[in-house]
C-alpha positions as CSV (number, residue, x, y, z in Angstrom):
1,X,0.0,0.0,0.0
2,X,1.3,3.8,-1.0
3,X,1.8,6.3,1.2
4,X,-1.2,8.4,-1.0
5,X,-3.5,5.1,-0.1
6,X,-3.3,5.1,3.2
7,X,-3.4,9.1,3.7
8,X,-6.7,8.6,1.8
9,X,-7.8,5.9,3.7
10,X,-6.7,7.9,7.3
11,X,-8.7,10.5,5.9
12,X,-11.6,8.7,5.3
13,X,-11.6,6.8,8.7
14,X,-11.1,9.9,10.5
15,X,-14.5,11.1,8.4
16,X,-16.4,7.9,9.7
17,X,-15.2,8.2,13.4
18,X,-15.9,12.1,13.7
19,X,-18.9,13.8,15.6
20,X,-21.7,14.4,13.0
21,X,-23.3,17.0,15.0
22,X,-19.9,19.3,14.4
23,X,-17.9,18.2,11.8
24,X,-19.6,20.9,9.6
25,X,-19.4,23.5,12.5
26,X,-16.8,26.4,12.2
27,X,-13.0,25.2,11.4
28,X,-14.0,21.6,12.2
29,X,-14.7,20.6,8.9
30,X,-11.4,19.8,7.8
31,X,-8.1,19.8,9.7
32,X,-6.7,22.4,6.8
33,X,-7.4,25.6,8.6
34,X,-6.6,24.8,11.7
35,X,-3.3,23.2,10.4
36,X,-3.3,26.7,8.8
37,X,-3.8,28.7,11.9
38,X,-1.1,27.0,13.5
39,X,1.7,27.5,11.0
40,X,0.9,31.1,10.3
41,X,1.1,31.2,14.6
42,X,4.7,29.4,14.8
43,X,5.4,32.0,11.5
44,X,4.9,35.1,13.5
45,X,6.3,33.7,16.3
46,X,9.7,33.4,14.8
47,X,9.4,36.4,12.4
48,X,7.9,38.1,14.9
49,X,10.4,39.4,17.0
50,X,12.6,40.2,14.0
51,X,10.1,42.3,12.9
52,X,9.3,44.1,15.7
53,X,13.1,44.2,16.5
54,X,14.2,48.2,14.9
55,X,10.5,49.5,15.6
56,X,8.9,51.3,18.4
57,X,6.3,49.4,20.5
58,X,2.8,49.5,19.4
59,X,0.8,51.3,21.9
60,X,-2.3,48.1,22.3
61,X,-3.9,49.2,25.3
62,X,-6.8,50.5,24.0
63,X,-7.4,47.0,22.6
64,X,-5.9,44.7,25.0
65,X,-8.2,45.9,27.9
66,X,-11.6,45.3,26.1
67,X,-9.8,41.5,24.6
68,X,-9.2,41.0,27.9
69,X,-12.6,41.8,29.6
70,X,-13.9,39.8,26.5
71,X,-11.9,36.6,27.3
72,X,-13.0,37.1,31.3
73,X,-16.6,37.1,30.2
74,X,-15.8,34.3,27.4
75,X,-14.0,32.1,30.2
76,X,-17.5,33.0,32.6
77,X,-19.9,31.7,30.4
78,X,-18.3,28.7,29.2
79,X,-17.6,27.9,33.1
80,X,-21.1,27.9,33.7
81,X,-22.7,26.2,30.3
82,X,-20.1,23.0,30.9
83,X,-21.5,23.2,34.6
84,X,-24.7,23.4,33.8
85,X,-24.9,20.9,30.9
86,X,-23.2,18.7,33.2
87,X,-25.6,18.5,35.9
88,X,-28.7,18.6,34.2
89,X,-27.4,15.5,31.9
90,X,-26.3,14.0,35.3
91,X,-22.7,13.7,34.4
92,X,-20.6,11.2,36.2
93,X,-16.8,12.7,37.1
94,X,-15.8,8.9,37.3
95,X,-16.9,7.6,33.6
96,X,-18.7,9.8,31.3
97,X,-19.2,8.8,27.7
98,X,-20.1,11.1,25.0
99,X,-24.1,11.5,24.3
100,X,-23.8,11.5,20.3
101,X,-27.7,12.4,20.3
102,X,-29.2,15.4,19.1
103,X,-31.2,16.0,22.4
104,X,-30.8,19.7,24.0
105,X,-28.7,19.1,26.5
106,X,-26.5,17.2,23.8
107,X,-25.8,19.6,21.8
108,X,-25.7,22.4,24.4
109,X,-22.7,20.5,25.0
110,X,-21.3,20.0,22.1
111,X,-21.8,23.7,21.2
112,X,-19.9,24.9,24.3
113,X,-16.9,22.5,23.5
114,X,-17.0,24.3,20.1
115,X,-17.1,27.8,22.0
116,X,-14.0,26.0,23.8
117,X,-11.9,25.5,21.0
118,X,-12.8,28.5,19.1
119,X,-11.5,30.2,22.2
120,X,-8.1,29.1,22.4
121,X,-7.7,30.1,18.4
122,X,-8.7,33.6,20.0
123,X,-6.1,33.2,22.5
124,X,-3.7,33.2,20.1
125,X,-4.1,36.7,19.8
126,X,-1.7,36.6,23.4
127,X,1.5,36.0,21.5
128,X,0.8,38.3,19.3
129,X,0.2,41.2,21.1
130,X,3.3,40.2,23.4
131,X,5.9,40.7,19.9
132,X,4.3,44.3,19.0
133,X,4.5,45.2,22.4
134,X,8.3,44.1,22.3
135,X,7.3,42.0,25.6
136,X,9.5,39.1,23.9
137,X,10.4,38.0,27.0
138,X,6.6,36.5,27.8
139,X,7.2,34.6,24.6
140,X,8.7,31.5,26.4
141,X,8.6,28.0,25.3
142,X,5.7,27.3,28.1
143,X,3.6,30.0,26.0
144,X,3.9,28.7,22.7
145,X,3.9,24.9,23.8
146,X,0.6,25.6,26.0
147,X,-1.1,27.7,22.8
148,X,-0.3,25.5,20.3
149,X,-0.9,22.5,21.8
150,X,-4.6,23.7,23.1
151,X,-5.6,24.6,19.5
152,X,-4.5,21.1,18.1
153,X,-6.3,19.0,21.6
154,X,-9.3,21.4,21.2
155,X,-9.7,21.0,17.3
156,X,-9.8,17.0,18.1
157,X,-11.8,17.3,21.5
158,X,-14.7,19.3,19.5
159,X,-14.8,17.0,16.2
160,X,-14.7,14.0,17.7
161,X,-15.6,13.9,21.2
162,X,-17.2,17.0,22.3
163,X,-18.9,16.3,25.9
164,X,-18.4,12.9,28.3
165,X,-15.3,12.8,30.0
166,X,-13.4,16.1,28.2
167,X,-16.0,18.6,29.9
168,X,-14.0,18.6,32.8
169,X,-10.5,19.9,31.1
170,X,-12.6,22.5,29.6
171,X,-15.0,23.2,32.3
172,X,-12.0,23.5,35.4
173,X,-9.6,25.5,32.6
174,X,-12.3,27.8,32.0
175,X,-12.7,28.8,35.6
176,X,-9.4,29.5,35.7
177,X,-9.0,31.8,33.2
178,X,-11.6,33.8,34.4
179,X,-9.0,34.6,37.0
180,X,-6.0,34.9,34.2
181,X,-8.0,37.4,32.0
182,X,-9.0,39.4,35.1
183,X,-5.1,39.4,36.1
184,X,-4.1,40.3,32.5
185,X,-6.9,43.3,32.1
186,X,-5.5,45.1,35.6
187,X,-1.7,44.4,34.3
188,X,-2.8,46.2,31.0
189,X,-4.4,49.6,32.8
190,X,-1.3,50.3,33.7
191,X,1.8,50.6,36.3
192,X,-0.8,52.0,39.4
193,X,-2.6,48.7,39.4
194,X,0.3,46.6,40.1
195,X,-0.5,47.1,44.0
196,X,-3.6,45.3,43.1
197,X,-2.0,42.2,41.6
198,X,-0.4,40.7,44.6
199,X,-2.0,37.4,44.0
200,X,-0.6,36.6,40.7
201,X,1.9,33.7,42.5
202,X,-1.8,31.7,43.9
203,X,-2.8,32.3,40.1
204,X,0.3,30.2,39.1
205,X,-0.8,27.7,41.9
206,X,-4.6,27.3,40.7
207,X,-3.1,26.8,37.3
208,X,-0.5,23.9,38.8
209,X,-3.4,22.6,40.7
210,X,-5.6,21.8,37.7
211,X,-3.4,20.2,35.7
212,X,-2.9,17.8,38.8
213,X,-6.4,17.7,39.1
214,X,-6.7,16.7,35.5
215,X,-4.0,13.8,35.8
216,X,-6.1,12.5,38.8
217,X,-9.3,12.5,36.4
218,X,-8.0,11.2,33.3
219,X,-5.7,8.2,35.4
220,X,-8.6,6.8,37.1
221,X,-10.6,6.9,33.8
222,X,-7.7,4.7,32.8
223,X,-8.0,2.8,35.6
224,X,-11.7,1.8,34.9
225,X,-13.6,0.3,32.0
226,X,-15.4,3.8,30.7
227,X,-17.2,3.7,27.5
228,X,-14.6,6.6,26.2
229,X,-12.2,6.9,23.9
230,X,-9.0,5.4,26.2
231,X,-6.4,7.3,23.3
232,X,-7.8,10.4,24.7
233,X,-7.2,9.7,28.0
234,X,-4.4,9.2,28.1
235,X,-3.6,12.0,25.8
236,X,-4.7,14.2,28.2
237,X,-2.8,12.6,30.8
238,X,0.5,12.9,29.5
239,X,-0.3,16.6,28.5
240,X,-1.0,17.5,31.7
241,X,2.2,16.0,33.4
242,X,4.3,18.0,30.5
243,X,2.6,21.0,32.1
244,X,3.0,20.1,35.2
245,X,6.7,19.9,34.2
246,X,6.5,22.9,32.5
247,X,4.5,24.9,34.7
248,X,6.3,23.6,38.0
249,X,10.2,24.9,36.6
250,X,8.1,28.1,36.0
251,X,6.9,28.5,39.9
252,X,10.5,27.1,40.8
253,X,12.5,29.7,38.6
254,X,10.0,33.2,39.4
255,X,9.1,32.6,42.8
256,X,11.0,29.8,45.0
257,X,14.7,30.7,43.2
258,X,13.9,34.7,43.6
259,X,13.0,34.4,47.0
260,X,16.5,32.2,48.0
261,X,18.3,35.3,45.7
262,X,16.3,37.7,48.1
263,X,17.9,36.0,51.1
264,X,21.2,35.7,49.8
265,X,23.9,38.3,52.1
């Protein structure tokens, strides 16, 4: 068998295994644009900064501040349509599979996982306002790792298994940037507020403690026999000890390591 036959026939069983309530919804059609949407991202990512690099800042506040707010609001109502679809289908956090049906509460589901994904294409927009702010520094390997990575999980998590057991990545990761966004929008008013953001080390623990809380979920899932896709489990269960990884050298390096340089005579 060629290589051309079994990309056809890849394509074709990824057709047959998809969600038919969304695979015509937004950017879940086809994998193109989102394939798309992630090249043109690691594009300006690396051109970026080159760009940028003999120019002045670009003065974004007047955007940032209402993207922001928009995200907080976003991240608020997604928190409470995953809560909400969850207990009036009488979700189960131990095995949940995915309701494929057309009922109501189905696709209320299903449409907030879209809303889910479509987000963290939006989020995007991070990165890029980082470079033509000259804030290259933000740009870390943790920041482009975590956005690319959502967009690619998300894609798949909406086309194929949107609701059952991923509600809770979505659901817990939306709370918590409702606290992120709210951080970010009082960074962005300016130097005054930064009396008022005193609490952005506990932000860096609620983010550490969800991706624990997400390794906990998705390894007793894979403990149990759960009428869910077991590849996405543990997907999700290796992604979230990479974070933790990731996220736990960032805690280490900004606050543990500055506070033994503090100390030092």
């Amino acid at each position: 068998m060629d290589v051309v036959t079994k990309i056809k026939r890849l394509h074709e069983w990824s057709i047959e295994v998809s969600d038919p309530r969304t695979d015509k919804w937004l950017l879940l059609s086809s994998p193109l644009p989102v394939a798309v949407i992630f090249f043109l991202y690691l594009f300006v990512v690396r051109i970026g900064p080159t760009f940028m690099k003999y120019r002045q800042p670009v003065p974004l506040k007047w955007i940032i501040i209402p993207y922001n707010l928009g995200l907080v609001v976003l991240s608020a109502y997604m928190f409470y349509e995953f809560l909400m679809s969850a207990v009036l289908a009488g979700y189960s956090l131990r095995c949940q599979p995915v309701d494929y049906s057309t009922s109501p509460l189905a696709l209320r589901m299903a449409s907030v996982c879209w809303w889910f994904f479509f987000s963290k294409v939006i989020e995007l927009l991070d990165t890029v306002f980082f470079i033509l702010r000259k804030k290259d520094r933000q740009v870390t390997f943790l920041h482009v790792y975590h956005h690319c990575s959502m967009i690619i999980n998300w894609y798949l998590g909406a086309r194929y298994v949107a609701g059952g057991q991923s509600f809770f990545v979505a659901m817990l990761n939306s709370f918590i940037h409702i606290f992120m966004y709210s951080y970010y929008t009082l960074a962005a008013i300016g130097p005054h507020m930064q009396k008022y953001l005193w609490w952005k080390r506990y932000l860096t623990t609620m983010q550490l403690m969800q991706f624990f809380a997400f390794v906990v979920h998705t390894g007793y899932n894979l403990l149990i026999d759960c009428d869910f896709p077991r590849g996405y489990n543990i997907a999700v269960f290796l992604y979230a000890i990479s974070l933790i990884v990731l996220f736990g050298n960032f805690f280490s390096r900004t606050y543990i390591d500055k506070k033994k340089r503090e100390h030092l005579p």
